[in-house]
C-alpha positions as CSV (number, residue, x, y, z in Angstrom):
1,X,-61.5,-28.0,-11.4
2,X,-59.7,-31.7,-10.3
3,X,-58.5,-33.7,-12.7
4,X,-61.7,-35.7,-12.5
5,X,-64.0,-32.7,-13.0
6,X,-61.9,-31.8,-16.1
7,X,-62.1,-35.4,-17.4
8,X,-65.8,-35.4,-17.1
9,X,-66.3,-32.1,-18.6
10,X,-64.0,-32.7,-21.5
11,X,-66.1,-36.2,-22.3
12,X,-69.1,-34.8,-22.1
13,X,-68.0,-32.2,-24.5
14,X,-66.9,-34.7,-26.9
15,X,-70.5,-36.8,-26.3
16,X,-72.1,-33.5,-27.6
17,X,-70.4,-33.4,-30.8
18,X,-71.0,-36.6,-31.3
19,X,-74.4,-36.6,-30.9
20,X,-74.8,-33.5,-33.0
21,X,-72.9,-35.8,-36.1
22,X,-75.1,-38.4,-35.5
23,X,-78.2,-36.3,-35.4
24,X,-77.3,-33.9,-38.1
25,X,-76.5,-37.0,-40.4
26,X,-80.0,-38.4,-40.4
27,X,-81.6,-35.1,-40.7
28,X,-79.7,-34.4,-43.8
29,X,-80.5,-38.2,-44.9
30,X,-83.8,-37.5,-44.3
31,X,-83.7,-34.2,-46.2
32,X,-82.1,-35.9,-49.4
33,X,-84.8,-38.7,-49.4
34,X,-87.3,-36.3,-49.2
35,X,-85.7,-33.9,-52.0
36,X,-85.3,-37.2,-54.5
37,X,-89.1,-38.1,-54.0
38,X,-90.2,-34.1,-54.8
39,X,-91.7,-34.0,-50.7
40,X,-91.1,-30.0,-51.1
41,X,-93.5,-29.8,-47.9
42,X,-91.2,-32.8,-45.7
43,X,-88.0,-31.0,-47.4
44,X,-88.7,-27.9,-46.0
45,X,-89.4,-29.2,-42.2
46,X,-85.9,-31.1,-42.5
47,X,-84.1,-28.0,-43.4
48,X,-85.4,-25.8,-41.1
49,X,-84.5,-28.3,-38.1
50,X,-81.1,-28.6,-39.8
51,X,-81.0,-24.6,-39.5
52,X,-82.5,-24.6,-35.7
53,X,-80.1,-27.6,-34.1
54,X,-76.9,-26.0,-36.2
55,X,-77.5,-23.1,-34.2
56,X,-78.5,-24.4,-31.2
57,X,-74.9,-26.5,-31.3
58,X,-73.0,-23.3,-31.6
59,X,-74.6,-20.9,-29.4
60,X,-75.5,-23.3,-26.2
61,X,-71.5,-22.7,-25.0
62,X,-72.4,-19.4,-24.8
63,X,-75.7,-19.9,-22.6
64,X,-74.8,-22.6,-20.8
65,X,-71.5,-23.2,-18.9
66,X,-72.7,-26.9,-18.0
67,X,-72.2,-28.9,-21.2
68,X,-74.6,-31.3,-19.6
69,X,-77.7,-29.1,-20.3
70,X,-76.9,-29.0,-24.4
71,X,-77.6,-33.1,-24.0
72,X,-80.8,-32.2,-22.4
73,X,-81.7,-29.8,-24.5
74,X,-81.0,-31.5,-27.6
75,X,-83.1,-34.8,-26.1
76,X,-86.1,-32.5,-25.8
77,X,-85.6,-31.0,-29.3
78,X,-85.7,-34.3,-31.4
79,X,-88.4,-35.5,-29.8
80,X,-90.0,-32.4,-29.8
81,X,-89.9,-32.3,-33.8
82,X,-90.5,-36.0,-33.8
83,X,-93.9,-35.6,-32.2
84,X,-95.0,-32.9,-34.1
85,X,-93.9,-34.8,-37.2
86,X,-96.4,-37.2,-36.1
87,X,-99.2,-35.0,-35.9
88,X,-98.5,-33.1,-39.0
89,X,-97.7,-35.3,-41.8
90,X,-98.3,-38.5,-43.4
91,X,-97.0,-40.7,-41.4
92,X,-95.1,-44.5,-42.4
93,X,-93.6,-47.6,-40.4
94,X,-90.4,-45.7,-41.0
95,X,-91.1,-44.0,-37.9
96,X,-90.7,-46.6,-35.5
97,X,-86.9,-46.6,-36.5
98,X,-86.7,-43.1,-36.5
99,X,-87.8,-43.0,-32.4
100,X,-85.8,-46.2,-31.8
101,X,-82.9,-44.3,-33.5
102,X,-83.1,-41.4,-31.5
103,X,-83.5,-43.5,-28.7
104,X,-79.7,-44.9,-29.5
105,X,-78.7,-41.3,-29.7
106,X,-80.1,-40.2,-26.0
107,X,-78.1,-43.4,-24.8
108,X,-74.5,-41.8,-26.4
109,X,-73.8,-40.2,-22.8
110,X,-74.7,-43.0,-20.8
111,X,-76.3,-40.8,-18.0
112,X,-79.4,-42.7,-16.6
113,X,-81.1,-39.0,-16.3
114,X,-80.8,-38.4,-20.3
115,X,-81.2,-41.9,-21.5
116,X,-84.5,-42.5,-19.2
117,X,-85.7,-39.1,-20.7
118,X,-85.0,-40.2,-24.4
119,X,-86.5,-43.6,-23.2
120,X,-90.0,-42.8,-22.4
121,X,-90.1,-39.6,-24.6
122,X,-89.9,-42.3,-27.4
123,X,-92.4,-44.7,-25.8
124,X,-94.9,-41.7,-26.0
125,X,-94.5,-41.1,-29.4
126,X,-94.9,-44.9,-29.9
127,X,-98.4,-44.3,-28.4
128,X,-99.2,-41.4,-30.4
129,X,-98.1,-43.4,-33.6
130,X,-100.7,-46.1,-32.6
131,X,-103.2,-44.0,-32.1
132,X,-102.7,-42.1,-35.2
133,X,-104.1,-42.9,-38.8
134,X,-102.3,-44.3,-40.9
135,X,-101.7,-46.4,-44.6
136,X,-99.3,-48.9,-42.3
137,X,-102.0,-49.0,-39.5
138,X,-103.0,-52.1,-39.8
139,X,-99.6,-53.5,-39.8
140,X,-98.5,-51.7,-37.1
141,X,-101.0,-52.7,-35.0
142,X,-100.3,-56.2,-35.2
143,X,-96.6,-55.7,-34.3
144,X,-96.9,-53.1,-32.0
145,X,-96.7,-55.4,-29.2
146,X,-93.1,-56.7,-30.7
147,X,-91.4,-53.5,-31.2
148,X,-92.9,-52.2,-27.5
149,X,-91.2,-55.5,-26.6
150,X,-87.9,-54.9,-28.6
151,X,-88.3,-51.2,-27.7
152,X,-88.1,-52.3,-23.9
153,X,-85.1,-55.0,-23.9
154,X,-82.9,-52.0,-26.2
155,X,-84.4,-49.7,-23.3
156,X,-83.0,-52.5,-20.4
157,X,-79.8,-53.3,-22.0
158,X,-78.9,-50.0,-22.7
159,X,-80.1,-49.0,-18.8
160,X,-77.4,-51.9,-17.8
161,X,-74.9,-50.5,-19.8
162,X,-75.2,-47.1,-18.4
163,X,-75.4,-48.7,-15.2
164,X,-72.1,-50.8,-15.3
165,X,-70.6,-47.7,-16.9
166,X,-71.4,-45.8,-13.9
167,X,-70.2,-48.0,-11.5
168,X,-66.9,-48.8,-13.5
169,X,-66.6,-44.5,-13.6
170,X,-67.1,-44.3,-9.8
171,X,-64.3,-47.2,-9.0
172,X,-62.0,-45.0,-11.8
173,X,-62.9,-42.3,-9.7
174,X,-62.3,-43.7,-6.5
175,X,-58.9,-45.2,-7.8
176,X,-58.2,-41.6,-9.1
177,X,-59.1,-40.2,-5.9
178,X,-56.3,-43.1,-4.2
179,X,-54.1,-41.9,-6.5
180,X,-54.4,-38.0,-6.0
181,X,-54.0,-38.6,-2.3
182,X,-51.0,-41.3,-2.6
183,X,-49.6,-38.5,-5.3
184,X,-50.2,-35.5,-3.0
185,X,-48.9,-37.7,-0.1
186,X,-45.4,-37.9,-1.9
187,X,-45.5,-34.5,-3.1
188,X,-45.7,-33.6,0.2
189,X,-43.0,-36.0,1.7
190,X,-40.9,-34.6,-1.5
191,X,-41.3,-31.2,-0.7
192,X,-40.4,-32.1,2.7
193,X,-37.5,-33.4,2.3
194,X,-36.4,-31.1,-0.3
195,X,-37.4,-27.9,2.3
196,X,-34.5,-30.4,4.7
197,X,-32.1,-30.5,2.0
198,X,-32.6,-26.9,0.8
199,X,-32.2,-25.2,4.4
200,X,-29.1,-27.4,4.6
201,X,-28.2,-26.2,1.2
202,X,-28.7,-23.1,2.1
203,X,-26.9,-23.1,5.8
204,X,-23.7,-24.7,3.7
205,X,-24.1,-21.9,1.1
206,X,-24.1,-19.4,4.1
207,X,-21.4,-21.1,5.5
208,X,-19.1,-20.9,2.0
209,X,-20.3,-17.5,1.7
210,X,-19.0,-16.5,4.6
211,X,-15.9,-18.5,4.5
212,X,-15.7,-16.7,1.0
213,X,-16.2,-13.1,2.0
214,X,-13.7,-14.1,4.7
215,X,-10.9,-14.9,2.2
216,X,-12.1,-12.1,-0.5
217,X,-11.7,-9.4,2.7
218,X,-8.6,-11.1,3.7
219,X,-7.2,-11.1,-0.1
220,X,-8.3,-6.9,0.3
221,X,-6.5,-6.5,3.0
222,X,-3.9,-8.3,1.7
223,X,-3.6,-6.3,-1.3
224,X,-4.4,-3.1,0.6
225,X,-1.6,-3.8,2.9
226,X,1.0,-4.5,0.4
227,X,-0.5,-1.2,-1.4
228,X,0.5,0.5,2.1
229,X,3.3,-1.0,2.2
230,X,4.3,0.4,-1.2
231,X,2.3,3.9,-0.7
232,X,4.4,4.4,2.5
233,X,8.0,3.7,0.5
234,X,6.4,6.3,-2.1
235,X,5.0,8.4,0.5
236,X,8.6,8.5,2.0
237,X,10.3,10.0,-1.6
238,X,7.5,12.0,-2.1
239,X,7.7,13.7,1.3
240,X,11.4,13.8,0.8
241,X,10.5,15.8,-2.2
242,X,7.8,18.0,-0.4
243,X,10.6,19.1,2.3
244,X,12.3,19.9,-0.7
245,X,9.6,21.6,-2.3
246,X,8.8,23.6,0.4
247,X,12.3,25.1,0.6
248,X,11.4,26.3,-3.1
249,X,8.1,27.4,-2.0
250,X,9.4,30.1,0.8
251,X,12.1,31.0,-1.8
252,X,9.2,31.8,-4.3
253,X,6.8,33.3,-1.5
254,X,9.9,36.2,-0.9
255,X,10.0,36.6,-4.4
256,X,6.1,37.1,-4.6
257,X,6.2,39.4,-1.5
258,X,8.6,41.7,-3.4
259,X,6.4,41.5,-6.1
260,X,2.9,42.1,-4.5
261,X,4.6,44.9,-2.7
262,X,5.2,47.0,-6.4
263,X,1.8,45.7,-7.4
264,X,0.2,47.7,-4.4
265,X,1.9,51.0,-5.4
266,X,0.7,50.5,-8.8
267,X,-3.2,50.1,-7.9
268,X,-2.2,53.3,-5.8
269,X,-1.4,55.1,-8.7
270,X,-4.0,53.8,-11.0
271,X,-6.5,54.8,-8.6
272,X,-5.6,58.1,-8.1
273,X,-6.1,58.7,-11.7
274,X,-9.4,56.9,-11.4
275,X,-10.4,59.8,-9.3
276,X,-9.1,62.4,-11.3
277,X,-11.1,60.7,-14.2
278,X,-14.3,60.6,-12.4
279,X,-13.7,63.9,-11.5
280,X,-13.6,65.4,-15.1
281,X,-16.1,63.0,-15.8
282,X,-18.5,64.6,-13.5
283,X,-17.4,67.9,-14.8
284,X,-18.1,67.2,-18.6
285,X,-21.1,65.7,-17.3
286,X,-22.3,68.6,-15.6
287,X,-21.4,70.7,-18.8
288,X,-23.4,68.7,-21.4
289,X,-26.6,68.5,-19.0
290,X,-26.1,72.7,-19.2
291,X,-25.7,72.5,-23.0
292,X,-28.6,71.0,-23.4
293,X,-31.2,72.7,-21.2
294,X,-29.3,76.0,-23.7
295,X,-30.5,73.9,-26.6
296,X,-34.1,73.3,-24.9
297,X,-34.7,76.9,-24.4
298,X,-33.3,77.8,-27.9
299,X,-35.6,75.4,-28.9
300,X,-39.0,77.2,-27.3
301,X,-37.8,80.4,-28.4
302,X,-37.6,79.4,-32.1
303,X,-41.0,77.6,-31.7
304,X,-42.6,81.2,-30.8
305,X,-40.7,83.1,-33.4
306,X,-42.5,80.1,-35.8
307,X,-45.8,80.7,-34.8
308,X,-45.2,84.4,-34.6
309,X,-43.9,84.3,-38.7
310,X,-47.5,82.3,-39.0
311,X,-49.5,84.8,-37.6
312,X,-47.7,87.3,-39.8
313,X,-48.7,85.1,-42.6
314,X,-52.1,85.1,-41.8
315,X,-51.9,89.1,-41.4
316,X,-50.2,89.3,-45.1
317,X,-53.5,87.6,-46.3
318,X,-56.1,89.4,-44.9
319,X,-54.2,92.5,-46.2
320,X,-54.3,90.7,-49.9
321,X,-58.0,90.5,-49.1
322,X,-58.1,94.2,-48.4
323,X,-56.4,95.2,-51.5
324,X,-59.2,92.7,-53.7
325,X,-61.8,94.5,-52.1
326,X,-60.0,98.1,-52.8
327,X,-59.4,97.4,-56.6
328,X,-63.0,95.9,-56.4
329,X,-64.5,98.8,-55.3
330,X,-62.2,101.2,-57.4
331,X,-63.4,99.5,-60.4
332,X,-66.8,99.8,-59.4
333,X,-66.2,103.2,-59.2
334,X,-64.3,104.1,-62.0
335,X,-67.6,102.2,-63.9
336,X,-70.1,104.8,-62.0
337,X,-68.0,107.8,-62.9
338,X,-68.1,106.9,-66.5
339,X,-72.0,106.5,-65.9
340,X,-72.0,110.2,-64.4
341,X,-69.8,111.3,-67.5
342,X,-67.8,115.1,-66.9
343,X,-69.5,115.1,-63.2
344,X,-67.0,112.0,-62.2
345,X,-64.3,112.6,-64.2
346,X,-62.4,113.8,-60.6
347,X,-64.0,111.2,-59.2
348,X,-62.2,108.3,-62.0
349,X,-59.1,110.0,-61.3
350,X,-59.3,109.0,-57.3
351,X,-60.6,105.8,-58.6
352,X,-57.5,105.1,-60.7
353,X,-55.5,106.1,-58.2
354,X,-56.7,103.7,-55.2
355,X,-56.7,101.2,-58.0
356,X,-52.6,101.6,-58.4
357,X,-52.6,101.6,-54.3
358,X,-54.2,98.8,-54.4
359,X,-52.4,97.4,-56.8
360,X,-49.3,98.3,-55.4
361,X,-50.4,96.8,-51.8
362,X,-51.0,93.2,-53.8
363,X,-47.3,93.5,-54.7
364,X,-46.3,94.2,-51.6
365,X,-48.3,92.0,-49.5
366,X,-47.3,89.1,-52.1
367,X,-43.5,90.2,-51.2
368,X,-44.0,90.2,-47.7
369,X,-45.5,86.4,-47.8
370,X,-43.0,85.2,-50.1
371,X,-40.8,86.5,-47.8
372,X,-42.5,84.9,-44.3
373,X,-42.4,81.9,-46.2
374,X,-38.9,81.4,-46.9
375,X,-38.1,82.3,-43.6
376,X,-40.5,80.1,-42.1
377,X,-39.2,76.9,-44.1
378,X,-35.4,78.1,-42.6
379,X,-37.1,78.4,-39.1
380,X,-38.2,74.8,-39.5
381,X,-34.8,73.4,-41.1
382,X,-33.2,75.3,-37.9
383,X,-35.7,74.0,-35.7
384,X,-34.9,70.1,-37.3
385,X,-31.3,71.1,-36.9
386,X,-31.9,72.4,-32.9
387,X,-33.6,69.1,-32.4
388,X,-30.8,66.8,-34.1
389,X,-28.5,68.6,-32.2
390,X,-30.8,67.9,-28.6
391,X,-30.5,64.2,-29.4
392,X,-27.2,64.3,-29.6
393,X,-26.5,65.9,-26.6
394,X,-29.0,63.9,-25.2
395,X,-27.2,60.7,-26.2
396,X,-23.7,62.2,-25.0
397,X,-25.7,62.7,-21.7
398,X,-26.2,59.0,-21.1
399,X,-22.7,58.1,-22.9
400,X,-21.2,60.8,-20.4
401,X,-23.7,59.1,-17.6
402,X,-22.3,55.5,-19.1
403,X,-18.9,56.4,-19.0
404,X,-19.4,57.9,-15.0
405,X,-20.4,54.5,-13.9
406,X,-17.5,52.8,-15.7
407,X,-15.4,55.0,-13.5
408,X,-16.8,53.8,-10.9
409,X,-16.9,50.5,-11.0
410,X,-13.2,50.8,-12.3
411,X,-12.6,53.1,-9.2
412,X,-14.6,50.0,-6.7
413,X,-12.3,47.4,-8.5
414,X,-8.9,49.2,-8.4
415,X,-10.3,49.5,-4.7
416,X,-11.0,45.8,-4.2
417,X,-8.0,45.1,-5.8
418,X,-5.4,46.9,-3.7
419,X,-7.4,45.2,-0.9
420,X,-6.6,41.5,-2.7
421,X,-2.9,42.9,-3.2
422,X,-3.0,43.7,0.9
423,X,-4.4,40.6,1.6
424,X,-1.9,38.7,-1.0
425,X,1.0,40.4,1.1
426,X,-0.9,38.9,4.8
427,X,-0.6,35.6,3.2
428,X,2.7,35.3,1.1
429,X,4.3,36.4,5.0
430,X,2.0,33.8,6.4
431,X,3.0,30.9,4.3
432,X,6.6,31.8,4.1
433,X,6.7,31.7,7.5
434,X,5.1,28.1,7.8
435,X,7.2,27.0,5.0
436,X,9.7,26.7,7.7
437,X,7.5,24.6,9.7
438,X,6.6,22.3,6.6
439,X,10.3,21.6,6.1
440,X,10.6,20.6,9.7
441,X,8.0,18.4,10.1
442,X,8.2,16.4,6.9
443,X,11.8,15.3,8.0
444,X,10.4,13.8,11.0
445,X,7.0,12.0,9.3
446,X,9.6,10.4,6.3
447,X,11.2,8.6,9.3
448,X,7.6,7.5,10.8
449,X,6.3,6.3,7.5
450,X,9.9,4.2,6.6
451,X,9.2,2.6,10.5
452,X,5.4,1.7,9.3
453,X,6.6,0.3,6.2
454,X,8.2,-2.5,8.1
455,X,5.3,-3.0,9.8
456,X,3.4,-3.6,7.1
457,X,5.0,-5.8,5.4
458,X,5.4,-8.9,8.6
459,X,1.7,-8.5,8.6
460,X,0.8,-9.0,5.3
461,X,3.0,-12.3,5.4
462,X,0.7,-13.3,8.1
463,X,-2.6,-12.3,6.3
464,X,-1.0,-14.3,3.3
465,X,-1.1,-17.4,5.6
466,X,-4.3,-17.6,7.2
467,X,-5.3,-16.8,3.5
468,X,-4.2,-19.9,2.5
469,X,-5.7,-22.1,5.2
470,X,-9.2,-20.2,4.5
471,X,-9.0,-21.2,0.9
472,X,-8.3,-24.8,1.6
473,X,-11.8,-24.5,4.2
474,X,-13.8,-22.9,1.0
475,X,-13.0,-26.1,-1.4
476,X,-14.5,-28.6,1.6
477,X,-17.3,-26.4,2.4
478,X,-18.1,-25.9,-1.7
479,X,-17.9,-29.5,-2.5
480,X,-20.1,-30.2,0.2
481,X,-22.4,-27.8,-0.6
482,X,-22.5,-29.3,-4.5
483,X,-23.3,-32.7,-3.5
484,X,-26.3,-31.4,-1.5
485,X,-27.5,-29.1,-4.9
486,X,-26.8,-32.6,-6.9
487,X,-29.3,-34.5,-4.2
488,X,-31.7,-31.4,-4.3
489,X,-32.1,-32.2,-8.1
């Protein structure tokens, strides 16, 4: 929106409100003269266009974007319950100044459109009245051809009013218009000359920017040269001190020659007895793993002299089943030779005799078990001890196995050490040999690096100079530059 646009949408906004005061304030006259007289019927129509235009007010923003159409709107709705007042109710003189009064109302905008509408709306209902019954008819009749006439000249000098308002709004908009274009017209020259001044600006900032940078790298290499200057004197003692160094280092380099020399008979030695360990190792090894397949087959055999005592077990019953039976039958027939009286007395003596046998094989077979038994439950115990003792060997197996492999990565170290120790005596030779070298060729660089000093120090003197006449460049080219940022503002 322009700033016209904005100016007509927030006054018509405000034109809205105002006629929904005005409106809502002779409604709820209306309704309070009606209550005070007991008009329950009249009372009840007031109210319920109280209720309806309250909420027409506060829902039309959300309906209509166009405030405009709310004035409408509310144009067509007093009339419309004006009208049907009329046709409805008993009606008095009072009327006439209730249509002129809305009339007033549908004039707050001053838009011909709504005003007109309100106009003749009104007129109608003046009609309608006339043509209606009524106790004022009479009356009314005589002076209707006043109030049409008063009706009218309101209706004209209202219509002027709008009109002069309209014409006054279109040269406020046409001055507005002259004034948004002269405004945008020096906006534009502004922005102009402030793009001018600001590329200027900016061209002069470059300018001391560079001219800065310049003196900042000079001030570096300033600084870094007089840092040479004094890293070359100290580079000079400290390679003094490296020759000297180095004379130390081949000294020490003999001394670790000697030394590496003993150390590689000594992994010699301990890895001949590395061998000689793995060796026995591998024997012992050997020897358990033949211990315990001893123990595996003592093992089996004690497992079939188990099962062999339980089958004797089972033998020692069935023969404790046989002797039952024997005494069972002896006693039977011991009972039939009584039956058979001096006939099987011979026959009670054999009786009595397989009785004792029997008796006697009871006893024994009861030994016998007793006997199984006991050496069964020492069979187990030596069969738990057989097995304790296979686990053990077992375990020394893998600690033996364990043990092997420690060797050997013992016997790959030793191995990799001597190696190291060889390689240690390659290098010590090496370096004691370019010891030498070192010592010879750091005399000759502390001479170079005394010769460079010099050097460095005439040319930081002249770095120091031009230094100086960049800084006195930066301060014209910065107060330049802060009278342009002072015009820019």
């Amino acid at each position: 929106m322009t700033t016209i646009q904005d100016l007509k949408h927030g006054e018509t906004v405000k034109k809205n409100r105002l006629m929904f005061i005005a409106y809502t304030i002779s409604l709820v006259a209306a309704l309070l003269q009606t209550l005070m007289t007991g008009s329950m019927d009249k009372a009840l129509f007031y109210g319920t266009e109280i209720i309806l235009y309250s909420a027409l007010f506060f829902i039309y923003p959300k309906i209509w974007k166009n405030p405009l159409v709310y004035s409408y709107v509310t144009v067509l709705f007093m009339y419309g319950f004006t009208t049907y007042y009329l046709f409805t109710a008993d009606n008095t003189i009072s009327i006439v100044y209730i249509i002129i009064y809305l009339t007033i109302i549908s004039a707050i905008h001053l838009k011909k459109n709504i005003f007109l509408l309100g106009f003749f709306l009104g007129a109608i209902d003046l009609f309608i009245f006339k043509g209606l019954p009524s106790v004022h008819q009479d009356l009314y009749d005589g002076m209707f051809p006043i109030v049409m006439l008063v009706y009218v000249l309101i209706g004209m000098v209202f219509f002027l009013i709008i009109k002069m308002n309209e014409e006054q709004f279109k040269q406020l908009q046409l001055f507005m218009a002259q004034s948004e274009e002269l405004a945008n017209k020096q906006i534009e020259e502004r922005e102009n000359l402030q793009k001018n001044v600001e590329s200027l600006a900016e061209e002069f900032q470059g300018v001391n920017q560079k001219v800065q940078a310049s003196i900042e790298s000079q001030n570096q290499m300033r600084s870094a040269i007089s840092e040479m200057a004094a890293g070359s004197n100290s580079q000079s003692e400290q390679i003094t001190d490296i020759a000297s160094n180095a004379y130390e280092t081949k000294g020490q380099m003999v001394h670790l020659f000697s030394l590496s020399e003993n150390l590689s008979k000594d992994t010699e030695f301990a890895s001949s007895i590395v061998k000689s360990g793995t060796i026995e190792m591998t024997t012992l090894k050997e020897g358990m793993e033949l211990l315990k397949t001893i123990l595996d087959q003592f093992n089996q055999q004690f497992t079939i002299l188990t099962n062999k005592v339980q089958d004797m077990a089972n033998l020692t019953t069935t023969i404790n089943n046989v002797s039952e039976q024997t005494n069972l039958l002896a006693l039977n027939a011991s009972i039939e030779a009584a039956r058979a009286g001096e006939a099987g007395k011979g026959f009670s003596v054999v009786a009595q005799e397989i009785r004792k046998l029997a008796e006697l094989t009871r006893i024994s077979s009861e030994k016998i078990s007793t006997s199984l038994v006991e050496l069964n439950e020492t069979n187990n115990k030596s069969l738990i001890k057989i097995k304790e003792t296979n686990e053990q060997v077992s375990k020394n197996v893998k600690s033996t196995d364990t043990l092997t492999e420690s060797f050997t990565q013992f016997q790959d170290i030793t191995t990799r050490l001597r190696d190291g120790v060889a390689m240690v005596l390659s290098v010590s030779e090496n370096v004691k040999q370019k010891s030498e070298t070192v010592e010879y060729s750091t005399n000759e660089l502390a001479a170079i690096i005394e010769e460079a000093s010099a050097s460095l120090q005439e040319m930081s003197a002249t770095i120091e100079s031009l230094t100086t006449d960049n800084e006195h460049i930066a301060e014209i080219v910065g107060n330049t530059n802060s009278k342009l940022q002072h015009l820019i503002k």
